[in-house]
N, C-alpha and C positions, 0 to 999 in steps of 0.2 A: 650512304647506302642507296640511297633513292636518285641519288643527282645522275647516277650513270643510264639507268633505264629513260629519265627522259630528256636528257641532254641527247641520246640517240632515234630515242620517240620527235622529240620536238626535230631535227636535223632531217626526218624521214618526213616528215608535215611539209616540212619550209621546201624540200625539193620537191614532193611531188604536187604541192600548191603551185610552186612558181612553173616546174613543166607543163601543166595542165592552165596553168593559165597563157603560159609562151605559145601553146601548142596551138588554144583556143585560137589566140590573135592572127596563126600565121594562117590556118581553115580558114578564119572569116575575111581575111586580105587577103585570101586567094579566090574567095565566094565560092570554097568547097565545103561540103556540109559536115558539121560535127559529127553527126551520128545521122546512121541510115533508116529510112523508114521514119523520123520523127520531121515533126515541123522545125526549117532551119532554124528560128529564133526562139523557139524553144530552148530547142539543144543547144543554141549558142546561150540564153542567158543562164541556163541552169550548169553548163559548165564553169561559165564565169562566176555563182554562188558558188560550186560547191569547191571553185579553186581558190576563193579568197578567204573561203572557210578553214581549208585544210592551211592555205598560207597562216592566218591569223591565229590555228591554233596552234601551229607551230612557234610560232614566233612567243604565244601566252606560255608555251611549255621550258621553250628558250629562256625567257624571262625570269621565270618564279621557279629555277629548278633549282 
């Protein structure tokens, strides 16, 4: 009964971790800035946390569902 909710919860993690982290990497090898208004290495490293975040808890929900 449970496996469904996060076998699609964790699948919703792992892709928007990996886009958000793909997306990061093509910004900062293009040296256009994450986000507007903030300092560029800010915004780059705090994208790159909160994309390895949502990857990792994806992949925890993957795992133990």
């Amino acid at each position: 009964m449970e496996r469904g909710p996060a076998i699609f919860a964790g699948t919703a993690f792992v892709v928007f971790g990996a886009a958000l982290l793909l997306w990061t990497a093509a910004r900062t090898r293009l040296r256009a800035p994450v986000a507007h208004d903030v300092s560029p290495v800010a915004s780059a490293v705090l994208s790159v946390l909160f994309g390895a975040a949502a990857l990792g808890g994806g992949i925890w929900c993957l795992l133990y569902a």
